[in-house]
Backbone as numpy.savetxt, mean C-alpha at the origin, in Angstrom:
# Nx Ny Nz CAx CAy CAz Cx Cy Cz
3.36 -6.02 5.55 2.52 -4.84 5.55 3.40 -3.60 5.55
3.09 -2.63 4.75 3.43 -0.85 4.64 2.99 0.31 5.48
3.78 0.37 6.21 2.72 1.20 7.04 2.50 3.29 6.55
2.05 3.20 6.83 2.00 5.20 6.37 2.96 5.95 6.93
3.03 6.77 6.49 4.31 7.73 6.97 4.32 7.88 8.55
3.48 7.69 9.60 3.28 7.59 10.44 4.15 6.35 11.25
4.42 5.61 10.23 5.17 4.29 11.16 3.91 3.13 11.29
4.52 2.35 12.24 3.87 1.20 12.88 3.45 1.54 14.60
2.11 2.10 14.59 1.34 2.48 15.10 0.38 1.90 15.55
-0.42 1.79 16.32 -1.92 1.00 17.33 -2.26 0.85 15.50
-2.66 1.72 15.02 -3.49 1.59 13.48 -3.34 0.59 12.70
-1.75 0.29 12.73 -1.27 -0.51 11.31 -0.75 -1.75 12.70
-0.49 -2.15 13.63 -0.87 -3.20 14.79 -1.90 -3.84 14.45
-3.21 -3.15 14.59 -4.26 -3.63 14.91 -4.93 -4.32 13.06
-4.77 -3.45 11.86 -4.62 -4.11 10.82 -3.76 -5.39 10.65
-2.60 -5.52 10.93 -1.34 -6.87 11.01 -2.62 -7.79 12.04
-3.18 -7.24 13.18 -3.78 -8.80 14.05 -5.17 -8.95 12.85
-5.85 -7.96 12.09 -7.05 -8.47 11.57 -6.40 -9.18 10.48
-5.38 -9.15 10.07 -5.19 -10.25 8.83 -4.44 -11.71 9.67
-3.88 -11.61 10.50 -3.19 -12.66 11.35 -4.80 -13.69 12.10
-5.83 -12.79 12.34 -7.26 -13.63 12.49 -8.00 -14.33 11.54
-6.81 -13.65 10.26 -7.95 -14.67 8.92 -6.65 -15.65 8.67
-6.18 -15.96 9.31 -4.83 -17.25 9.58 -3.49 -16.80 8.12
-3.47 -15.38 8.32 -2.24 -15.25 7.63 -1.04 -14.90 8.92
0.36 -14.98 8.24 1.58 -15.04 8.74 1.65 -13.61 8.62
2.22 -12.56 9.17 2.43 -11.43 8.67 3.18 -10.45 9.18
3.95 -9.91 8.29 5.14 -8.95 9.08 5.04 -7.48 8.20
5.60 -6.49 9.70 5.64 -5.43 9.33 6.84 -4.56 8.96
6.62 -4.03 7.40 8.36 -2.96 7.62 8.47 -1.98 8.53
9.23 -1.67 8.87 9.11 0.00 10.13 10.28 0.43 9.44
9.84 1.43 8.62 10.97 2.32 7.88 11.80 3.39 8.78
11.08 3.52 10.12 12.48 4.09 11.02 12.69 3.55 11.80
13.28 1.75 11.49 13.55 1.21 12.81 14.84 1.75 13.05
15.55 1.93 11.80 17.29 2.55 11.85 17.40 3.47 12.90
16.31 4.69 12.75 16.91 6.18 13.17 16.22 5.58 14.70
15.23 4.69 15.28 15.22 4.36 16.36 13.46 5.15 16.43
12.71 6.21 15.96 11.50 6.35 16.01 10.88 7.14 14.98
10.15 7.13 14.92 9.14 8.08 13.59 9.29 9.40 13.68
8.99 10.01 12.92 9.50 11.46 12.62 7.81 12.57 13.38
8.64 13.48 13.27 7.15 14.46 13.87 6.90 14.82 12.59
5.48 14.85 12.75 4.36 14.81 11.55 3.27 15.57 12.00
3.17 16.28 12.76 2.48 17.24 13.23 1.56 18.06 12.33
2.53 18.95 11.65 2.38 19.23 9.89 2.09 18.98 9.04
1.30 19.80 7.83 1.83 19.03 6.51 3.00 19.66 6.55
3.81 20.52 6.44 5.09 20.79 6.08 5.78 19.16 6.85
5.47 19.30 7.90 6.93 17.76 8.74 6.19 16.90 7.52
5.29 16.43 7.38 4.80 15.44 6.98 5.47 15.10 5.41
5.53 16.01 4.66 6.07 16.21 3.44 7.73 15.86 3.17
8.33 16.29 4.64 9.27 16.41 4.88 9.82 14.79 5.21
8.82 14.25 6.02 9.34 12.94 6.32 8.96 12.24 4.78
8.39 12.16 4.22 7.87 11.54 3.25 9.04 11.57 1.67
9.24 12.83 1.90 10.57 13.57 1.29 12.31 12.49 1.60
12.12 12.52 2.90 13.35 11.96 3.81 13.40 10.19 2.92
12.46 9.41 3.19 12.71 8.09 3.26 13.43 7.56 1.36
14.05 6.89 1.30 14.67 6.55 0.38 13.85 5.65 -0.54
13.45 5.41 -1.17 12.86 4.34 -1.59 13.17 3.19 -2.03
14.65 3.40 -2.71 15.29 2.26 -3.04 15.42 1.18 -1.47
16.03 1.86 -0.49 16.39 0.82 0.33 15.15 0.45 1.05
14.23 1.09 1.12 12.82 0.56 1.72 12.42 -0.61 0.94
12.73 -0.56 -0.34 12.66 -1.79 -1.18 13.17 -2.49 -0.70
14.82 -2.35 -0.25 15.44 -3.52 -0.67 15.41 -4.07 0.87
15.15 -3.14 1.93 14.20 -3.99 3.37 13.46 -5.02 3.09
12.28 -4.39 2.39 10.98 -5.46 1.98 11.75 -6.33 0.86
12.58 -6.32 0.56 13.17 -7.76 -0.12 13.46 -8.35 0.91
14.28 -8.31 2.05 15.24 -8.70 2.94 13.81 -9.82 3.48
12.55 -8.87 4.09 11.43 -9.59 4.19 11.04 -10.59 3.80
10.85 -10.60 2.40 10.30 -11.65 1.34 11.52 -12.69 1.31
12.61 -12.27 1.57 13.49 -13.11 1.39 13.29 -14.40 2.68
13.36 -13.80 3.72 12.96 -14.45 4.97 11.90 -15.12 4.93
10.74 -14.42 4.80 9.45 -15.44 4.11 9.68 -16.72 3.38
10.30 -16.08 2.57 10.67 -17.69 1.06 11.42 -19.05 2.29
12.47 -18.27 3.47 12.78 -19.15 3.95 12.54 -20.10 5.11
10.99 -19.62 5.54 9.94 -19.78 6.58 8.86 -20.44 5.34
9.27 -20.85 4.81 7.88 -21.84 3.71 7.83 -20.93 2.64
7.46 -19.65 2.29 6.14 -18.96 1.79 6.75 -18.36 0.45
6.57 -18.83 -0.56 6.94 -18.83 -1.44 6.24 -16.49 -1.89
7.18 -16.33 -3.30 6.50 -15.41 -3.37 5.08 -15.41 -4.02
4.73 -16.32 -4.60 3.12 -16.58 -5.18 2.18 -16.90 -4.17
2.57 -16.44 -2.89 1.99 -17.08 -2.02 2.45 -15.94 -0.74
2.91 -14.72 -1.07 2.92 -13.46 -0.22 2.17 -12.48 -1.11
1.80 -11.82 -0.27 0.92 -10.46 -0.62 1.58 -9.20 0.01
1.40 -8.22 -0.43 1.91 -6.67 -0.37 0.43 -5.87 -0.24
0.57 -5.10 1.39 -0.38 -4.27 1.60 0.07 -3.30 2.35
-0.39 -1.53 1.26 -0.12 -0.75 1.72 -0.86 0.19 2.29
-0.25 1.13 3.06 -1.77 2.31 3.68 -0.98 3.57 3.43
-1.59 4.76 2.32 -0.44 5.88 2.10 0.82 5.79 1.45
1.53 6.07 1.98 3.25 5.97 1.25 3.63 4.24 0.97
2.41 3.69 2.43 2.67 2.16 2.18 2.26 1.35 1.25
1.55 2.82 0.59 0.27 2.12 -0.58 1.38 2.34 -2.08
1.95 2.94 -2.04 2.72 3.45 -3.30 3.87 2.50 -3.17
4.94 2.31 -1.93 5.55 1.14 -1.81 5.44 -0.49 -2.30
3.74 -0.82 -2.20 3.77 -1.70 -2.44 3.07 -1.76 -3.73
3.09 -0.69 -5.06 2.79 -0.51 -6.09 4.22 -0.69 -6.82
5.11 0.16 -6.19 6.06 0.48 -6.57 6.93 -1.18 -6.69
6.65 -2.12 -5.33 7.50 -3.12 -4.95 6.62 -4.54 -5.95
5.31 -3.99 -6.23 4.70 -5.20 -7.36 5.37 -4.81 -8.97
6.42 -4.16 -8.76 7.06 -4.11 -10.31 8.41 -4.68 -9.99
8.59 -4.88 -8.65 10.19 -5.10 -8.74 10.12 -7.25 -8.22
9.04 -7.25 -7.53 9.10 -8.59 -6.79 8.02 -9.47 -7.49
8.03 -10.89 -8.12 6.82 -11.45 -8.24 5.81 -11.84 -7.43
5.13 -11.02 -6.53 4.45 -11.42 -5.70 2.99 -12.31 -5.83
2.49 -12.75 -4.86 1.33 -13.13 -5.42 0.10 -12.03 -5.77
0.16 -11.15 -5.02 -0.78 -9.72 -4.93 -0.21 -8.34 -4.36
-1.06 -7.65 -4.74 -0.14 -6.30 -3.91 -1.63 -5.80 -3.84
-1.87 -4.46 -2.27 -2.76 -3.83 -2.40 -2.34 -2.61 -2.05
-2.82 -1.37 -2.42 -2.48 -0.16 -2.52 -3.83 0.53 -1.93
-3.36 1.17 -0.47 -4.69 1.75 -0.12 -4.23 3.60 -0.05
-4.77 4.31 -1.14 -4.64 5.57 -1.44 -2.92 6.40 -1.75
-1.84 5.19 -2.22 -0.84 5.87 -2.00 -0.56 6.46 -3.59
0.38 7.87 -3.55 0.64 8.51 -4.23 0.84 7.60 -5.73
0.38 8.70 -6.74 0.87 7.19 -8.27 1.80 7.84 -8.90
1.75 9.38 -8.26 3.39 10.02 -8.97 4.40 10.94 -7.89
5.10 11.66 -8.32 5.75 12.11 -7.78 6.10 14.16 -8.43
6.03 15.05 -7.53 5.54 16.01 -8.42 7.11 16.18 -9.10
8.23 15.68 -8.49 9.45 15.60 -8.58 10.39 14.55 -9.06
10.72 14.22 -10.01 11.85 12.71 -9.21 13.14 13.11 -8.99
13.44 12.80 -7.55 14.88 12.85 -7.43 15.80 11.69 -6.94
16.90 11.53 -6.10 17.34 10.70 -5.97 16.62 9.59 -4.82
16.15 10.24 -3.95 15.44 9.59 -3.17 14.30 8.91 -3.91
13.41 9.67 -4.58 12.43 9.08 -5.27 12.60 9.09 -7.04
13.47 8.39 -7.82 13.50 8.12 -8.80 12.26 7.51 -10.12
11.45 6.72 -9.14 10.03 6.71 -9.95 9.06 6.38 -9.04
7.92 6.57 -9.55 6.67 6.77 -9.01 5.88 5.60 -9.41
4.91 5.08 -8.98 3.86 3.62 -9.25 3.43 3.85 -10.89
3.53 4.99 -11.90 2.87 5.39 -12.85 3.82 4.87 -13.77
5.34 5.03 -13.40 6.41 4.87 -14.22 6.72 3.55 -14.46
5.93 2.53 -12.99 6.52 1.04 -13.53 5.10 0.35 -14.03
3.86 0.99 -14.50 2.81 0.08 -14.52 3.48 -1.20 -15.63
4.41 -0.80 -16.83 4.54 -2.17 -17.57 5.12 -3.18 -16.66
5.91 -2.72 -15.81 6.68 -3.77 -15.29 5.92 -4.39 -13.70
4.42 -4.27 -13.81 3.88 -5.26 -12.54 3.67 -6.35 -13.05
4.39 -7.58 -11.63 4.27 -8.61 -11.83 3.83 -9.09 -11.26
2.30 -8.38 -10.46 1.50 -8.68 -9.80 0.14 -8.29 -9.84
-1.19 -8.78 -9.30 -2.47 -8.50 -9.92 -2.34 -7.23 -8.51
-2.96 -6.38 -8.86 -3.09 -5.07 -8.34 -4.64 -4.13 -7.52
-4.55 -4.00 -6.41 -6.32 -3.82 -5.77 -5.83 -2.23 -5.23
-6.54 -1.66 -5.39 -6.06 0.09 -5.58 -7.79 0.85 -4.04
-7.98 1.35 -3.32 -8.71 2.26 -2.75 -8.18 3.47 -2.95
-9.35 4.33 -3.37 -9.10 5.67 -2.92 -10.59 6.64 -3.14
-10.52 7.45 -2.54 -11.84 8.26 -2.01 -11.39 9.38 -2.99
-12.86 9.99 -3.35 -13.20 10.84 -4.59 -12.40 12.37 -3.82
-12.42 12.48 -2.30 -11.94 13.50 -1.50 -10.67 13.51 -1.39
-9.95 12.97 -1.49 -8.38 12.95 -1.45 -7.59 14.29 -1.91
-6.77 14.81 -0.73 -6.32 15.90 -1.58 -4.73 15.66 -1.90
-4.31 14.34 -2.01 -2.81 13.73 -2.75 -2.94 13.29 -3.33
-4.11 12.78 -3.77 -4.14 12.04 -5.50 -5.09 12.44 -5.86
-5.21 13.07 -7.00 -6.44 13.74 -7.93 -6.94 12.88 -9.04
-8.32 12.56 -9.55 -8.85 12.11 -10.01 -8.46 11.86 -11.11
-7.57 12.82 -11.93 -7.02 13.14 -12.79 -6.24 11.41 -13.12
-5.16 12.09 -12.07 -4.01 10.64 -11.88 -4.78 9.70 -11.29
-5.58 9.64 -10.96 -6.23 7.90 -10.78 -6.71 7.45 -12.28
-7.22 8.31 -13.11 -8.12 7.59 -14.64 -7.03 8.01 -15.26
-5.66 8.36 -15.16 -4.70 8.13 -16.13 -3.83 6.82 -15.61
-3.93 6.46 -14.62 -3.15 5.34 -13.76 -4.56 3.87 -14.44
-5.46 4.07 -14.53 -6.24 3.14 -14.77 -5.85 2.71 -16.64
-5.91 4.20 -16.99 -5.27 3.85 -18.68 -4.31 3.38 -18.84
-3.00 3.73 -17.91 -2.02 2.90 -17.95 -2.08 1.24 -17.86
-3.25 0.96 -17.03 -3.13 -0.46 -16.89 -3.73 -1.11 -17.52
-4.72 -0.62 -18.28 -5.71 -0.89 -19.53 -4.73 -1.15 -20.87
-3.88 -0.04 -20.80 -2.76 -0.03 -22.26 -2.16 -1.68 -22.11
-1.89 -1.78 -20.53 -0.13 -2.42 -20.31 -1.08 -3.89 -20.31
-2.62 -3.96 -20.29 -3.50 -5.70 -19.67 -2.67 -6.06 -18.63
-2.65 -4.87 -17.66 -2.50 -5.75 -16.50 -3.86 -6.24 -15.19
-3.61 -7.17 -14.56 -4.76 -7.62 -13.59 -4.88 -6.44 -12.58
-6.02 -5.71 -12.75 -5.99 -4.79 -11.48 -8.07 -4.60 -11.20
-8.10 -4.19 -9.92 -9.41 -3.72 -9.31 -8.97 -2.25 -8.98
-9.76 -1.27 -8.62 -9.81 0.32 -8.17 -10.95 0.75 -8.22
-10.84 0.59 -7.02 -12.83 1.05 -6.06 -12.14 2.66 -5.69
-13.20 3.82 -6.20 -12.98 4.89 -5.61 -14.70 5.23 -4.25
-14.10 5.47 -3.48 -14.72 5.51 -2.32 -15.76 7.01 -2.24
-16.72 7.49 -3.01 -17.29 9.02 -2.35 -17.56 9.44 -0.92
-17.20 10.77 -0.91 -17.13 11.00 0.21 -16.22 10.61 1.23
-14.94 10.18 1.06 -14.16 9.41 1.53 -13.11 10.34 1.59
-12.07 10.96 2.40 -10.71 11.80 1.95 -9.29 10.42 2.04
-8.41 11.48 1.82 -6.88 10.27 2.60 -7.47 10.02 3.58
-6.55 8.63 3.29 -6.57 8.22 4.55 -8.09 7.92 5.59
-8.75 7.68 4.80 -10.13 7.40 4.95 -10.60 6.10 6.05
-8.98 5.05 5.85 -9.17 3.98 6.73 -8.80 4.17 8.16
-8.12 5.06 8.40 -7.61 5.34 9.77 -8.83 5.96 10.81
-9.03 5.20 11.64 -10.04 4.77 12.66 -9.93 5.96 13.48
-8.49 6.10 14.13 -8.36 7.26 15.33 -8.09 8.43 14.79
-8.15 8.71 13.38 -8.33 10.25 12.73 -10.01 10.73 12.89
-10.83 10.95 13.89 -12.49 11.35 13.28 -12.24 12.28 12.33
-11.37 13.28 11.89 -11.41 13.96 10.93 -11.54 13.49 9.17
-11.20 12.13 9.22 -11.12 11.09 7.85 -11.37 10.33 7.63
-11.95 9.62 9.03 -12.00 8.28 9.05 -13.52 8.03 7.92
-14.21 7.75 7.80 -15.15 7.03 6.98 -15.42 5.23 6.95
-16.33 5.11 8.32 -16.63 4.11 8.48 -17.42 2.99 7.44
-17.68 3.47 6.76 -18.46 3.05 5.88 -17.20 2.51 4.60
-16.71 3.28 3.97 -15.41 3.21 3.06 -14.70 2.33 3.36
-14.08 2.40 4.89 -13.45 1.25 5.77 -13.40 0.25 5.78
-14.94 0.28 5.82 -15.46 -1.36 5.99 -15.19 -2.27 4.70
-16.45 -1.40 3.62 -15.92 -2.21 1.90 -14.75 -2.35 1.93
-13.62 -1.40 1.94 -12.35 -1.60 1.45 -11.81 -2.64 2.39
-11.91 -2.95 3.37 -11.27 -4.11 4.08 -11.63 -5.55 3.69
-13.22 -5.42 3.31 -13.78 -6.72 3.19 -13.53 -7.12 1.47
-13.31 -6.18 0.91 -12.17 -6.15 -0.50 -11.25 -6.57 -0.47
-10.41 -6.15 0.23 -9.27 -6.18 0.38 -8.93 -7.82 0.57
-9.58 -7.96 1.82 -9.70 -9.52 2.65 -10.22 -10.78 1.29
-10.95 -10.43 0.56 -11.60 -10.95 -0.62 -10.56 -11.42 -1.75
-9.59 -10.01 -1.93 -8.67 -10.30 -3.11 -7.43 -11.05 -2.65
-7.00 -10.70 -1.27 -5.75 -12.33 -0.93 -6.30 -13.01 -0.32
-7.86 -13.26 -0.31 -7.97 -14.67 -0.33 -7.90 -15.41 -1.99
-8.55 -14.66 -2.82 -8.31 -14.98 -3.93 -7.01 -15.38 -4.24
-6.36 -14.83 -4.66 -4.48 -14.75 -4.89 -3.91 -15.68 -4.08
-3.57 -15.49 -2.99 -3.09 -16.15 -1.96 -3.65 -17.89 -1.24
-4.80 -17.71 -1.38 -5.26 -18.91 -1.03 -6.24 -19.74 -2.31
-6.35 -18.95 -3.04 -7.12 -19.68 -4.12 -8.81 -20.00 -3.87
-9.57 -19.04 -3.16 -10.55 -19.14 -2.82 -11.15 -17.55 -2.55
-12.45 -17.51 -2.43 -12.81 -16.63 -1.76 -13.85 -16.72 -0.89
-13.92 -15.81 0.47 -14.67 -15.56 1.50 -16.17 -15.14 0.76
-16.98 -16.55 1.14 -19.13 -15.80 0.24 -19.22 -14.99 1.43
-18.28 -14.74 3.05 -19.26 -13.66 3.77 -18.10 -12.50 3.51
């Protein structure tokens, strides 16, 4: 699991035990386990700033280190899934072009970048030819980091490239729509579908079945 710029938090905890209750194995990256804690995010300026900060290449090559460990605990990669929330959502867009996974899900993270620099060299838009994974996308019509715009040009991209993808847009929904202890975003309703989606598509992928409840 990816967690949001926020880290690994009660939020993205308590997501890792609801998929660990539907009898998956599951581990989390913490992209500041290095510096020792999460950045202040108080802001959008901090927020931009931390988001700015993290590297992407080596966050990758963490979540390889992951998958790698996985492969050596049984679990093949046709048989791991990638789920992100925010930056964790673009990570694991970004990481279904580099890893054959069995699935990846992307809950509202960025599909470009207004910049590329060294830290962020490409964006989820730049690798759609190269996913090698079926792809499940949330995002709410309210979002003010991804515009509608770049969601139905991100959908053409995957239409051009025939790749396997779903993308439920949520109304009434902003970022970050799944986060429970925000009342400012949360959207209980959005929440819910997108989880029981979510839960739907690695069972599909991953187990070769799906949940009729």
């Amino acid at each position: 699991m990816l967690a949001a710029i926020a880290g690994v938090n009660d939020y993205i905890v308590g997501r890792a035990k609801d998929l660990a209750a539907d009898g998956y194995t599951v581990a989390v990256l913490d992209y500041f386990g290095r510096e020792g804690a999460a950045p202040d995010i108080s802001t959008p300026q901090l927020i931009g700033e931390a988001v700015a900060s993290l590297d992407d290449a080596r966050v990758l090559a963490d979540l390889g280190e992951i998958l790698a460990w996985a492969h050596t605990e049984g679990f093949p990669l046709s048989k791991t899934g990638l789920l992100g929330f925010c930056i964790g959502g673009t990570y694991a867009a970004l990481a279904a072009a580099q890893y054959a996974v069995g699935c990846a899900v992307d809950y509202y993270g960025q599909l470009s970048y207004a910049s590329r620099t060294e830290r962020k060299p490409v964006a989820p838009v730049d690798v759609v030819d190269s996913l090698k994974a079926p792809l499940l996308c949330h995002y709410g019509d309210w979002d003010r980091l991804v515009s509608r715009e770049e969601i139905n040009g991100f959908i053409g991209q995957l239409r051009a490239a025939q790749k396997p993808y779903e993308l439920f847009i949520y109304r009434g929904a902003p970022h970050a729509f799944d986060e429970w202890f925000r009342s400012a975003v949360f959207r209980p309703a959005a929440s819910k579908a997108a989880w029981q989606r979510t839960r739907t598509f690695l069972n599909w992928y991953l187990c070769g079945h799906v949940d009729p409840h």
